[in-house]
FIDO-54901 format. One line per 3 residues: number of its first residue (from 1); for each residue x, y, z of C-alpha. Coordinates in steps of 0.1 Angstrom, whole numbers, padded with zeros to 4 digits. Each point is the difference from the previous one (the first is absolute). Layout:
NUM) X/Y/Z  ...
This chain:
1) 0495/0398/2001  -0008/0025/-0023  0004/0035/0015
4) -0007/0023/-0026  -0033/0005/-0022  -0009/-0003/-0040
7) -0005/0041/-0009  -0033/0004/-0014  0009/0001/-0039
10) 0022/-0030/0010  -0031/-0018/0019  -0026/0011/-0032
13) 0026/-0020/-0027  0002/-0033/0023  -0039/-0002/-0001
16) 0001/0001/-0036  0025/-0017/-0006  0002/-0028/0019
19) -0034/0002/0022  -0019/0008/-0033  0001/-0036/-0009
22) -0012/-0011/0030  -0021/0031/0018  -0013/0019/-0027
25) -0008/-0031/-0022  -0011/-0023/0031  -0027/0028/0002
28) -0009/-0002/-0037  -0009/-0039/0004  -0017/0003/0030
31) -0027/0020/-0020  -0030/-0013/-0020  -0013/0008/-0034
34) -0028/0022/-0004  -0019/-0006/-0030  -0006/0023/-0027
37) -0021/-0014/-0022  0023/0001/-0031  0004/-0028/-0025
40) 0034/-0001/0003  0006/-0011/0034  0019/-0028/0000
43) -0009/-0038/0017  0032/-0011/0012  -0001/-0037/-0003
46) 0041/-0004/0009  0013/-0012/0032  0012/0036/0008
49) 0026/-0015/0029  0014/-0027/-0019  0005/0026/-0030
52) 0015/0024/0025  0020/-0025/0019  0009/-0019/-0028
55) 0023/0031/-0017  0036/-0017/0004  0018/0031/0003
58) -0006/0040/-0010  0025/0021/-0015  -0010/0037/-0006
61) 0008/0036/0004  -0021/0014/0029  -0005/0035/-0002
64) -0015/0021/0032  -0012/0037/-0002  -0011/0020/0030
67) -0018/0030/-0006  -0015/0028/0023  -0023/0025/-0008
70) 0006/-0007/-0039  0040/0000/0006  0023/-0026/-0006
73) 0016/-0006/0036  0020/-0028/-0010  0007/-0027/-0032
76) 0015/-0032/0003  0011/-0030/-0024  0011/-0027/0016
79) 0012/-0036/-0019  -0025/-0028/0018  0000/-0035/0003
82) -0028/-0017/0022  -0023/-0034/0005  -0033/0007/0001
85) -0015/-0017/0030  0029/0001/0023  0011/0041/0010
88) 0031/-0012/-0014  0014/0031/-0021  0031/0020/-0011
91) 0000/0034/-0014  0033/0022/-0007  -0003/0037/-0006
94) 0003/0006/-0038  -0002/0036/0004  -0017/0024/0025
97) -0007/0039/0004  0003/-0005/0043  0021/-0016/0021
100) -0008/-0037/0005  0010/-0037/0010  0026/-0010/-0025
103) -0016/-0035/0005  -0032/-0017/0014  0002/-0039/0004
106) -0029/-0020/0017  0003/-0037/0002  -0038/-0002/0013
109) 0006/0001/0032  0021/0028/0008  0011/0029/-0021
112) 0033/0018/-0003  0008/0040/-0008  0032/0005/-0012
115) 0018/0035/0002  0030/-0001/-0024  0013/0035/0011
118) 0001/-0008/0040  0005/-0035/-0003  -0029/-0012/0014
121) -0033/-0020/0002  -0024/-0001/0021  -0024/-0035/0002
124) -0034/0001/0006  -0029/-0034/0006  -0024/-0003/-0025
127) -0033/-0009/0006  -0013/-0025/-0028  -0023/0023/-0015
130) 0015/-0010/-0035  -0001/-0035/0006  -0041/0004/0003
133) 0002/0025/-0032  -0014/-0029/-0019  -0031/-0014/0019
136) -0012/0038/0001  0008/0002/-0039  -0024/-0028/-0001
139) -0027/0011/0023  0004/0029/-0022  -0013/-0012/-0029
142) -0022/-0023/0015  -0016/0031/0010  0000/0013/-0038
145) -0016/-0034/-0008  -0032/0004/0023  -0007/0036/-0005
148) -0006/-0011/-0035  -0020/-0027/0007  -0022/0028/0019
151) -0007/0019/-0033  -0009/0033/0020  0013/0033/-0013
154) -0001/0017/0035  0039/0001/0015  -0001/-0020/0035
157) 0018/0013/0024  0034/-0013/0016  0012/0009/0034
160) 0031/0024/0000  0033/-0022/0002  0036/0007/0008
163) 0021/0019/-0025  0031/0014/0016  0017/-0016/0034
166) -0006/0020/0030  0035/0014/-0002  -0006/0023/-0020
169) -0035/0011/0011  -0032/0000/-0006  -0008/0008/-0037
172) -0037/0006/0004  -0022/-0001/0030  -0034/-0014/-0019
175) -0030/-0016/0017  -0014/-0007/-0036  -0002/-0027/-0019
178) 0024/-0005/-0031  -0011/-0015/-0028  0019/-0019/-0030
181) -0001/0001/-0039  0010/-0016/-0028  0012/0019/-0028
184) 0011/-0024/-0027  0034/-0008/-0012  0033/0025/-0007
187) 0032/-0011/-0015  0028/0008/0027  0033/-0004/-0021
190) -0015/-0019/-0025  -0017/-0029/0023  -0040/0001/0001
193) -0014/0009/0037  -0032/0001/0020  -0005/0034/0013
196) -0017/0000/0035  -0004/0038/0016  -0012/0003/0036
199) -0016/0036/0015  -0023/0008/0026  -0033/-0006/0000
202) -0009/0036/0000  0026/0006/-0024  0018/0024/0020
205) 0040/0005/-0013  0012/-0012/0034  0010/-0033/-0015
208) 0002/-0021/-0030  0021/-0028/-0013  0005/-0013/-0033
211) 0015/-0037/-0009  0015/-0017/-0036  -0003/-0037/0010
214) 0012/-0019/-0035  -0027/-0023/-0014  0022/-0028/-0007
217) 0025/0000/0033  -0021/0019/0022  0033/0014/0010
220) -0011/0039/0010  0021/0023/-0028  -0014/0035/0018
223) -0008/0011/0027  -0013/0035/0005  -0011/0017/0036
226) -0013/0034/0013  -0010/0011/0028  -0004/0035/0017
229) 0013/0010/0036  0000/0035/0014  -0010/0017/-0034
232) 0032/-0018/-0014  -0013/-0025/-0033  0031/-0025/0001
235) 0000/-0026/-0033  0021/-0033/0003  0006/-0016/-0033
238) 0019/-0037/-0007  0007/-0012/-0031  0017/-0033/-0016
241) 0013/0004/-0036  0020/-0026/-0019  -0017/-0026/0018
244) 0017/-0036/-0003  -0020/-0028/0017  0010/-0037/0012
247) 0038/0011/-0005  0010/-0025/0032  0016/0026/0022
250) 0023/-0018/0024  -0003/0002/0038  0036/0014/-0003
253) -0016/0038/-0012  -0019/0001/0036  0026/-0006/0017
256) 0023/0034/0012  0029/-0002/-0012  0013/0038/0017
259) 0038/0004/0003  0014/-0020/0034  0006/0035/0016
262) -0036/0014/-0001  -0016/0005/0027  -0034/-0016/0008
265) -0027/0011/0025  -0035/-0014/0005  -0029/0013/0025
268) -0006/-0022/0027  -0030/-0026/-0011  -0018/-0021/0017
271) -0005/-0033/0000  -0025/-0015/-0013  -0017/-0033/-0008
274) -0030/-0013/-0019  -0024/-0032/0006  -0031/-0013/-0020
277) -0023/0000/0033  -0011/0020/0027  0005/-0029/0022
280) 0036/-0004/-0009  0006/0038/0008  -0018/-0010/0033
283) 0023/-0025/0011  0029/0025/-0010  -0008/0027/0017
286) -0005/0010/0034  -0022/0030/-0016  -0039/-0001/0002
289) -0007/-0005/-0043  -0033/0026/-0007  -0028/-0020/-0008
292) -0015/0024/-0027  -0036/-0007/-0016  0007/0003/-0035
295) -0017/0007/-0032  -0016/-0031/-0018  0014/-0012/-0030
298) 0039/0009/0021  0024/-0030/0005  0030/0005/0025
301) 0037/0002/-0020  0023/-0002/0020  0008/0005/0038
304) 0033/0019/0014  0013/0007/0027  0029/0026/0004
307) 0027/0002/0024  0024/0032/0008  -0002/0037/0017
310) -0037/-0002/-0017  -0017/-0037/0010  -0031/-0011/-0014
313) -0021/-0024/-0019  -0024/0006/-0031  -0023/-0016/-0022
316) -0008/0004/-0033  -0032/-0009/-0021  -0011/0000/-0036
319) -0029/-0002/-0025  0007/0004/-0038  -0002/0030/-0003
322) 0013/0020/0035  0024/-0009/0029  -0005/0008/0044
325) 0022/0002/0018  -0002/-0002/0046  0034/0008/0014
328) 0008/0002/0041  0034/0013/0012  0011/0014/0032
331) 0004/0035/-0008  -0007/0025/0028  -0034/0019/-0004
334) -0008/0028/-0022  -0009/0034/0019  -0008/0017/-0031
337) -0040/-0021/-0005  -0015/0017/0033  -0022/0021/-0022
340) -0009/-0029/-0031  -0034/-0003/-0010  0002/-0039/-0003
343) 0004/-0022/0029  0008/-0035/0006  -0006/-0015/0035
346) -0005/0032/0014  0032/0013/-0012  0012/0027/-0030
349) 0011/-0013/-0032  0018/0010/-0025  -0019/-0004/-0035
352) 0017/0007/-0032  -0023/0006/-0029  0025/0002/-0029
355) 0014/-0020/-0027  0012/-0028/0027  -0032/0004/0024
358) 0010/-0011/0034  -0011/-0001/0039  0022/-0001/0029
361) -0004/0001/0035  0013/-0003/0035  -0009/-0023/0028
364) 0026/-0007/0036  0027/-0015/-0013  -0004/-0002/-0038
367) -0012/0016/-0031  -0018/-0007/-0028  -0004/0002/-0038
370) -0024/-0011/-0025  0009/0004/-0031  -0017/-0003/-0039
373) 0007/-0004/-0040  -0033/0006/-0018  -0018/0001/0032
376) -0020/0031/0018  0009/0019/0033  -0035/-0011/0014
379) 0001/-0035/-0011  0040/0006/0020  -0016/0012/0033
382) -0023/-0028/0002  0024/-0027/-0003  0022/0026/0028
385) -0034/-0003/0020  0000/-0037/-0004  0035/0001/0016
388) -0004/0027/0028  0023/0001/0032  0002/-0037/0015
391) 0000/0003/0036  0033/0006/0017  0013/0017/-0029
């Protein structure tokens, strides 16, 4: 088990670096075009998954810059090799101005740190959220598709979406929409790009995020995210130069190859398993599964249930163009709701109003979360409603 804890310049790099590919962009393709009524706007007529997932192999140079306040915190190269579609992903440091991993290895389902200097590595489970990356490219620009077909020059609003994992805080409390834009095409080392820049809808400077996806690959080239915390203005900026695709990278590059006497820790994870059905999950499980009412138009995922310190099951639904997730675990209640102004059953809930809106609550035994992508913190509380506190729990 891991005992110590990331520092927080060490924390800020691994989200951009090897969460930005999954977090920061998983937000970016949960998110739907707004239209802006100029002729340029393209109509995507590509299968944007099977161009996506179809890259055999990406060689680059990814480059990350942190800044704070309009100062360079950090800059790091770093040689890459990944497979789009599968979290599978190497990057060794080229150079760097701060102390980092020498090394960062994920074979899609777990991902390894390597400290040259101490000798160790420390593992960590990955979720899948790069796996996905391509359906939400897709929904993406399915999106783009039908807010041209709408031919209205007013932006539509989105609802705010997740940007940054928890970890390291909340970058913006917002109960406001965010809308998105298109803004043409840039070159980004020479390869042509759709530009898609996402703000809040009452274009406050707490947030905004702005994506290069290529227009042939669809492989994202940049990445560029700001946000604003305690009067600090934080900008996280990825970019892949000398971009090679379909270059067959073998399995062996995700695959850690440390020397014999490094030492490897890992957090303790749970367990956990996935089935097609709620039924299935039923006859797994000796758990009560939430019987939430849903949104039309949302079709159920995937079922899990997890097993550890932490036990729970969750469910997780999906239209084209936003994901909802219910989740039940058997955490002990929160003390800290007594005073919320939302209730669920009769009982305080939590309700988070950010970039990864959120509502969670307490009943006996267990508690609760509903979570959304591209869904609002009303439309959250409803389906939290729909769910309540069974009796006996």
């Amino acid at each position: 088990m891991v005992t110590g804890h990331l520092s927080s310049e060490r924390l800020v790099l691994t989200v951009a670096t090897v969460v930005v590919v999954g977090v920061l962009a998983v937000a970016t393709w949960s998110l739907a075009f707004v239209s802006t009524g100029t002729a340029d706007q393209p109509q995507v007529d590509a299968d944007v998954q099977q161009r996506y997932e179809a890259i055999d192999g990406v060689n680059a140079t990814q480059t990350t810059t942190i800044a704070r306040n309009g100062t360079v915190a950090s800059r790091t190269a770093y040689d890459a090799a990944l497979r789009p579609g599968t979290g599978k992903k190497r990057l060794a440091v080229i150079s760097t101005t701060a102390q980092r991993y020498d090394l960062r290895v994920s074979n899609g389902s777990s991902l390894w740190l390597y400290d040259r200097s101490r000798g160790t590595a420390t593992r960590i489970s990955l979720s899948g959220a790069e796996s996905n990356r391509g359906e939400r490219l897709q929904r993406l620009f399915s999106r783009l598709n039908m807010s041209t077909a709408t031919d209205t020059t007013e932006p539509q609003s989105v609802e705010p979406l997740p940007v940054v994992p928890r970890t390291e805080g909340r970058p913006v409390e917002s109960t406001g929409a965010m809308t998105v834009s298109y803004r043409g095409t840039e070159s980004v080392d020479g390869r042509e790009a759709y530009v898609v820049h996402v703000a809040p809808a009452n274009e406050t400077a707490a947030y905004e995020q702005t994506v290069w996806v290529d227009t042939e690959r669809f492989f994202p080239l940049q990445t560029r995210t700001v946000w604003t915390t305690d009067g600090e203005r934080t900008v996280v900026t990825t970019t892949y130069t000398n971009v090679s695709y379909d270059t067959g990278v073998s399995a062996d590059v995700f695959t850690p190859d440390f020397p014999e006497d490094t030492t490897v820790t890992a957090p303790e994870t749970p367990e956990t398993r996935t089935y097609e059905s709620v039924s299935e999950l039923e006859a797994e499980t000796e758990m009560r599964v939430p019987e939430p009412d849903v949104p039309p138009g949302y079709e159920l995922q995937s079922a899990t249930r997890t097993q550890g310190r932490i036990s729970g099951v969750g469910l997780r639904y999906a239209n084209r163009t936003s994901l909802l997730t219910v989740a039940k675990y058997n955490r002990p209640a929160d003390q800290t709701e007594r005073n919320a102004s939302v209730t669920i059953d009769g009982r305080p809930a939590q309700v988070s109003r950010d970039l990864t809106p959120s509502v969670s609550w307490s009943c006996e035994r267990y508690r609760y979360t509903v979570r959304g992508e591209g869904v609002s913190a009303d439309r959250l509380i409803a389906v939290g409603q729909s769910v309540g506190c069974p009796a006996g729990e």
